[in-house]
C-alpha positions in Angstrom: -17.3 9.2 12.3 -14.0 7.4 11.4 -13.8 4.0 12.5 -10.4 3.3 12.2 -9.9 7.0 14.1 -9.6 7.9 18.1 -11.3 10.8 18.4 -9.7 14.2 18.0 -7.9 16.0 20.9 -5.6 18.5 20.9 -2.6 16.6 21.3 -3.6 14.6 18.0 -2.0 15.4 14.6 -3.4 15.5 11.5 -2.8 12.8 8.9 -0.7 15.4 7.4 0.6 17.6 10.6 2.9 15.4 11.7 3.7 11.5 12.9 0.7 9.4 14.1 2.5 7.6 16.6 1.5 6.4 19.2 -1.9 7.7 18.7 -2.6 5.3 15.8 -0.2 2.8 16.5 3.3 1.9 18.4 6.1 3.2 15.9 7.5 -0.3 15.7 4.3 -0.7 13.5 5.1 1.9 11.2 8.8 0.7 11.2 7.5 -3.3 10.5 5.0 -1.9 7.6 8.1 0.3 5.6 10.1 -2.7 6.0 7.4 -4.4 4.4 6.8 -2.2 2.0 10.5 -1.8 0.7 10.4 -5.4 0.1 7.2 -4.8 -2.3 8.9 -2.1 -3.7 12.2 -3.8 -4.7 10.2 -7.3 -5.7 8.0 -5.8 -7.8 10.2 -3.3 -9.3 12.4 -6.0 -10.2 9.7 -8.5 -11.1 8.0 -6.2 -13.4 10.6 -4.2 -14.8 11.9 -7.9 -16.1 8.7 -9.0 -18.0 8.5 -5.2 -19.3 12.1 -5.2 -20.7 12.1 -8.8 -21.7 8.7 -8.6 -23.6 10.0 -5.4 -25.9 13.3 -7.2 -26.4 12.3 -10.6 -27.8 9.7 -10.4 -30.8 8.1 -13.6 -30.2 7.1 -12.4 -26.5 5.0 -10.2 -28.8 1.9 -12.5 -29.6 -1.6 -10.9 -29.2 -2.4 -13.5 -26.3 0.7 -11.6 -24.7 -0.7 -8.2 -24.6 -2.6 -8.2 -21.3 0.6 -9.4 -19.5 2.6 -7.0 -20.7 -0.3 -4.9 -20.0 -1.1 -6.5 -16.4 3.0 -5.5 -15.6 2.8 -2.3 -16.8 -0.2 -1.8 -14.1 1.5 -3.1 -11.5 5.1 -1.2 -12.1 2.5 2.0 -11.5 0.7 0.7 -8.4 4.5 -0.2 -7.3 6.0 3.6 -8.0 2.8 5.5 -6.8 1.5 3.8 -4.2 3.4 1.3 -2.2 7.2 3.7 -2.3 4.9 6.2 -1.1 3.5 4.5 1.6 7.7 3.3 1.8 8.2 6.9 2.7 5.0 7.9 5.0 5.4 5.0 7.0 9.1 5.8 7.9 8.2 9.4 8.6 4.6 8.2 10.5 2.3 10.3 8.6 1.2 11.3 4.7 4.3 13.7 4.5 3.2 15.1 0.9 0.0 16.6 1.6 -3.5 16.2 1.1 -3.6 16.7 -2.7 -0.9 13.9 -3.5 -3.1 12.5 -1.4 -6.0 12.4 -3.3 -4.1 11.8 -6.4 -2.0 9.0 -4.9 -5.2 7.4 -4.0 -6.3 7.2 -7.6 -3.6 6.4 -8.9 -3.6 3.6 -6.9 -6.8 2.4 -7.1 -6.6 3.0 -11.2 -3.7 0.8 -11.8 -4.9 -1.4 -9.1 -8.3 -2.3 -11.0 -6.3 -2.1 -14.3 -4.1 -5.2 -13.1 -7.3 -6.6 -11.5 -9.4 -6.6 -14.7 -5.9 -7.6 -16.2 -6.3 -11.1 -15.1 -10.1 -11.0 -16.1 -9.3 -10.8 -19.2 -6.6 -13.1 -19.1 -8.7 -15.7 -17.6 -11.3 -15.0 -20.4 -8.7 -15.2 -23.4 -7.7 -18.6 -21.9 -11.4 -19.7 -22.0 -11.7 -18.3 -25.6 -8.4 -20.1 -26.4 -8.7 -23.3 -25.0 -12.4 -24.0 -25.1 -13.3 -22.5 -28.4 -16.7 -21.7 -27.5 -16.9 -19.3 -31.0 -14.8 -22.1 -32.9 -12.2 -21.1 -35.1 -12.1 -17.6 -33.6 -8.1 -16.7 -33.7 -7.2 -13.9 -31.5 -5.9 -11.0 -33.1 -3.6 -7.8 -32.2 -7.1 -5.8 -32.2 -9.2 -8.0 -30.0 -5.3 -7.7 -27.3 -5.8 -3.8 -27.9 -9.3 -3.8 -27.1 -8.8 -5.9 -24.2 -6.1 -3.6 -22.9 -8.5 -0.6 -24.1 -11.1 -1.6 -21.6 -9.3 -2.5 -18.4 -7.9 1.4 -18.6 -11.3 2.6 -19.6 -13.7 1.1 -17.1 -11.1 1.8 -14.5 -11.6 5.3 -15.2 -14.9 5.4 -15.0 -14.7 3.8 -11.4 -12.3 5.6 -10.5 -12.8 9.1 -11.5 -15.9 9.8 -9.4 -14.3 10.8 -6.3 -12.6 13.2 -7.3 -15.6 14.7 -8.6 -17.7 14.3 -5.0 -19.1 10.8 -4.9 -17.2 9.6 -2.1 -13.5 10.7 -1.7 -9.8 9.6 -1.3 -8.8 9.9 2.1 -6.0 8.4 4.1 -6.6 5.4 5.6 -5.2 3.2 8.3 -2.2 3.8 10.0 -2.8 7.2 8.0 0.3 6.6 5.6 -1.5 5.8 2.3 -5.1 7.1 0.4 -7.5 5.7 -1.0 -11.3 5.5 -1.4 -13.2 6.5 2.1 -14.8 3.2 3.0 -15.2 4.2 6.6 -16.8 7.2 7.3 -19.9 6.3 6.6 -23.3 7.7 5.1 -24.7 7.1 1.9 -22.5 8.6 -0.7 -19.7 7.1 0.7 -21.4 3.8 1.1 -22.9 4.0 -2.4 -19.9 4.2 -4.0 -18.2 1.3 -2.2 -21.6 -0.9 -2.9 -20.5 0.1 -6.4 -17.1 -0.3 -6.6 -17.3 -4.0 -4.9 -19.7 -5.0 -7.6 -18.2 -3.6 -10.6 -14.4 -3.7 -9.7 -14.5 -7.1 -7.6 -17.2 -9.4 -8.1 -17.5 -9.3 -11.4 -14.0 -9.8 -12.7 -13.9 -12.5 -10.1 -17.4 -14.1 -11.6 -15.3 -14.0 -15.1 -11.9 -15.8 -13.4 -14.5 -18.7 -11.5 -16.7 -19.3 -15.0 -13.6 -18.9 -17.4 -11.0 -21.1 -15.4 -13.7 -23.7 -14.3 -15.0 -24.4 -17.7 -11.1 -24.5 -18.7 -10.5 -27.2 -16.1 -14.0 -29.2 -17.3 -12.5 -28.9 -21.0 -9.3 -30.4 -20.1 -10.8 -33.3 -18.0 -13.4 -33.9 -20.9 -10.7 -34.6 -23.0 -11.3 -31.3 -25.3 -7.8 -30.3 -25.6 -6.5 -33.2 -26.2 -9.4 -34.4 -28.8 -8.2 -31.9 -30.9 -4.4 -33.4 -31.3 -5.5 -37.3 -31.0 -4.2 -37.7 -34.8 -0.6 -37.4 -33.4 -1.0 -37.6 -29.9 -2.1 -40.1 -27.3 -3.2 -40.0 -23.7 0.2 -41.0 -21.7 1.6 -40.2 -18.3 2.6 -37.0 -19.7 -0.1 -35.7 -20.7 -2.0 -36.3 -17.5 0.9 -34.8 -15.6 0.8 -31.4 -17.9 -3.3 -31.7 -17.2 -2.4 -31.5 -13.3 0.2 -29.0 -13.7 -2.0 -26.8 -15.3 -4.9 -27.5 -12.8 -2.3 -26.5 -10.0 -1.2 -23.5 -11.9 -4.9 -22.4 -11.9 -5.9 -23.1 -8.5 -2.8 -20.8 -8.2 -3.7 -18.2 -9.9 -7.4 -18.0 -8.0 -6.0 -18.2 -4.6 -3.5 -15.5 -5.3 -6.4 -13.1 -7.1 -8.6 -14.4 -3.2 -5.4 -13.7 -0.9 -4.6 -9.8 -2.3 -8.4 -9.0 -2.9 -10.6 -10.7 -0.7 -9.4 -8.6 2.4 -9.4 -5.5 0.6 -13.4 -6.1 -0.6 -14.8 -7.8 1.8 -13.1 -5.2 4.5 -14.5 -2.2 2.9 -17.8 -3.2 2.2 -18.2 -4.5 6.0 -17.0 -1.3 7.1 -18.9 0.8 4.9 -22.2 -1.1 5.9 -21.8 -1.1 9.2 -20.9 3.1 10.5 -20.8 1.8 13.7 -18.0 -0.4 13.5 -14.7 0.4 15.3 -11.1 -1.1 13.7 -7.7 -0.3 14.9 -5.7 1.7 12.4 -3.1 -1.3 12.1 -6.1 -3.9 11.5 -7.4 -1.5 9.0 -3.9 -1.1 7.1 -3.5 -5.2 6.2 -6.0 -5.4 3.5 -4.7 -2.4 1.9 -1.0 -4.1 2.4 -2.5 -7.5 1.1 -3.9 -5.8 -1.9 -0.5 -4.2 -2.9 1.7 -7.5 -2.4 -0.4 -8.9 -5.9 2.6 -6.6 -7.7 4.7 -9.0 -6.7 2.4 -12.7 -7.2 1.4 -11.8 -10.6 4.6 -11.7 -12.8 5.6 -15.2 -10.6 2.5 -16.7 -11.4 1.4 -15.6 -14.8 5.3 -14.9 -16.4 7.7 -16.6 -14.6 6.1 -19.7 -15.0 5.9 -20.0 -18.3 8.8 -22.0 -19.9 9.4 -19.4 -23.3 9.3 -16.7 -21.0 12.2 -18.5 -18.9 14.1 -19.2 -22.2 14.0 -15.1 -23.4 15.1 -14.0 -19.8 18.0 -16.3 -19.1 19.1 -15.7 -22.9 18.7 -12.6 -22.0 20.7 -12.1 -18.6 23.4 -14.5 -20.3 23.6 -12.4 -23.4 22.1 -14.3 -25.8 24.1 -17.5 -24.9 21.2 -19.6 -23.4 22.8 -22.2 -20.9 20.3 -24.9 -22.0 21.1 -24.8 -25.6 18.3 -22.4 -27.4 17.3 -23.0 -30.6 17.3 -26.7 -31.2 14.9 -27.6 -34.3 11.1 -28.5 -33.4 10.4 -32.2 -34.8 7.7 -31.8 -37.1 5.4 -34.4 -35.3 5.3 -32.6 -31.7 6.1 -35.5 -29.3 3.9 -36.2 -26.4 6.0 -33.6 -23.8 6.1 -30.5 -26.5 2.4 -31.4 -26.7 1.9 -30.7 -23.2 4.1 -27.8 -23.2 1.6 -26.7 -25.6 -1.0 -26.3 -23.1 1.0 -25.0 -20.2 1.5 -22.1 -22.8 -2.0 -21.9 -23.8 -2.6 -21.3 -20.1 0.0 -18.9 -19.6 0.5 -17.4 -22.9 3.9 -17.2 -25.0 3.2 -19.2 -28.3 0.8 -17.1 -30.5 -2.5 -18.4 -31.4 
C-alpha cells in the first residue's frame, strides 16, 4: 500500500485526474511549495547558467581540475529545467498535469542529473585529495583523466537509473503527487531492492569518498604537507594559518551542504522502503525530495562562487571586460605569503591549472 496515500474513494483523483487538494494536503501547501519552487528555479537558473557561460567565455576557467564544475552545473541546470519548473507547474495546478509518461521520464531525468551532480562532488572531493595530497606523487591531472571523470558520473548514473524503466522498481509520483521519482514507498521486494541499491551505490559511497578525501585533505594541511612543499619561499605566518582555516571552513561547508540536500532524501527512502507499514503525510513525504533539489542552488555558491578567479572572470565579465578591481596586474615572481594562500583556496576549489 502507499504510505504517503489515504486510501482510494471515489471522490479521490488520480495523481493525474485532477488537483489533490485537500485530499493530500490544504492548497496553501501546494501554493507555499510552487513558491518555493520558483525560487529554485530562478536561483539555480541564474546560478548555473553563470558558471556555464562564464566557464566557455574565459580560457583560463578551462583547466582539467575545472571540468567536473563545469560538469557539476551542467547537471544541475538539467535537474533545474526538468524537475523542479515541473514540479513549479504541478504544484500550482495541484496534480502531475502532464501525464503519467512525463512522469516516468521526469522522474529519470531527475534522478539522472541528480546522481550526475551527486557523484560530481565525489569526484571533485577526490581530485582535491589527488591534488593536494599527492598520494601517486608527481601525478599531474590531465584533460583525459577531467573527461573520464565526467565519463563516469553520466555512466554509472545510467546504470542506476535506467532499471526502472525496465521493471525493477518504477517512477511514480510522490508526495504531494506533483513530482516522480523512484517508488520508495510501496513496498515489497523489488521495490525495496532497488532502493537498498540505490542508497548504497548512489549515496553512501560518494559520501564514503567526500569523508576519506576531504579528511585526509584537512590532516595534510594541518601536518604541514602543503605548505612543506613551498618552505623554500614561504614561511608559516598569520596568513597562512588564516587561508588553512578558511579552507577548513569552506570544507566543513561543502559536507554539510552535500548532508543537508541528501541526507533527508536517503535516509527517508530507505526508512520507508524497509518499513511497508509506515504511514507519512504527503507534505512530510515531499521535503526531502524539496531538500534534495535546493543542492542546484548550494553548489555553484559553494564550489564557484567562492573561488576568487572565478569572481575576477564574472565581474570582468558583467562589467565588460573592465574589472573594477584592476585585472591584470603582474604576478611577482617570488609568490608572497597571501598569493601563496590563495594558492590553496584554489587548489580546493579549482581555477588555477595543475
Amino acid at each position: 500500500m502507499d504510505s504517503t496515500q489515504e486510501p482510494p474513494n471515489s471522490s479521490t483523483p488520480g495523481p493525474f485526474d485532477g488537483p489533490q487538494w485537500p485530499h493530500q494536503a490544504p492548497r496553501a501547501t501546494y501554493l507555499v511549495v510552487a513558491v518555493l519552487m520558483g525560487l529554485v528555479v530562478a536561483s539555480a537558473s541564474l546560478l548555473n547558467g553563470l558558471v556555464i557561460v562564464v566557464s566557455v567565455r574565459h580560457k583560463r576557467l578551462r583547466s582539467p581540475l575545472n571540468y567536473i564544475l563545469l560538469n557539476l552545473a551542467v547537471a544541475n541546470l538539467l535537474v533545474t529545467l526538468c524537475g523542479s519548473s515541473v514540479s513549479l507547474s504541478n504544484n500550482i495546478s495541484g496534480f502531475f498535469v502532464f501525464g503519467e509518461r512525463l512522469c516516468q521520464l521526469e522522474g529519470f531525468m531527475v534522478s539522472l542529473t541528480g546522481i550526475v551532480g551527486l557523484w560530481s562532488l565525489a569526484i571533485l572531493a577526490l581530485e582535491r585529495y589527488l591534488v593536494v595530497c599527492r598520494p601517486l606523487g608527481d601525478f599531474r591531472f590531465q584533460q583525459q583523466h577531467a573527461a573520464s571523470g565526467c565519463a563516469f558520473t553520466w555512466g554509472w548514473s545510467l546504470l542506476w537509473t535506467t532499471p526502472p524503466l525496465l521493471g525493477w522498481s518504477s517512477y511514480v509520483p510522490e508526495g504531494l503527487r506533483t513530482s516522480c521519482g523512484p517508488n520508495w514507498y510501496t513496498g515489497g521486494s523489488n521495490n525495496s531492492s532497488y532502493i537498498l541499491a540505490l542508497f548504497v551505490t548512489c549515496f553512501v559511497m560518494p559520501l564514503s569518498l567526500i569523508l576519506f578525501s576531504y579528511t585526509n585533505l584537512l590532516l595534510t594541511l594541518r601536518a604541514g604537507g602543503f605548505w612543506g612543499q613551498q618552505r623554500s619561499w614561504l614561511l608559516l605566518s598569520d596568513t597562512t594559518q588564516q587561508a588553512e582555516r578558511e579552507v577548513t571552513r569552506m570544507v566543513v561547508a561543502m559536507v554539510v551542504a552535500f548532508l543537508t540536500c541528501w541526507l533527508p532524501y536517503a535516509t527517508f527512502a530507505l526508512v520507508v522502503a524497509t518499513h511497508k507499514d509506515i504511514v507519512i503525510q504527503p507534505a512530510l513525504a515531499s521535503l526531502p525530495s524539496y531538500f534534495s533539489k535546493t543542492a542546484t542552488v548550494y553548489n555553484p555558491i559553494i564550489y564557484v562562487f567562492m573561488n576568487k578567479q572565478f569572481q575576477s572572470c564574472l565581474l570582468g565579465m558583467l562589467c565588460c571586460g573592465h574589472h573594477p578591481r584592476g585585472m591584470g596586474k603582474t604576478s611577482p615572481a617570488a609568490p608572497s605569503p597571501q598569493v601563496a594562500a590563495e594558492g590553496l583556496r584554489n587548489k580546493v576549489t579549482p581555477s588555477h591549472p595543475v
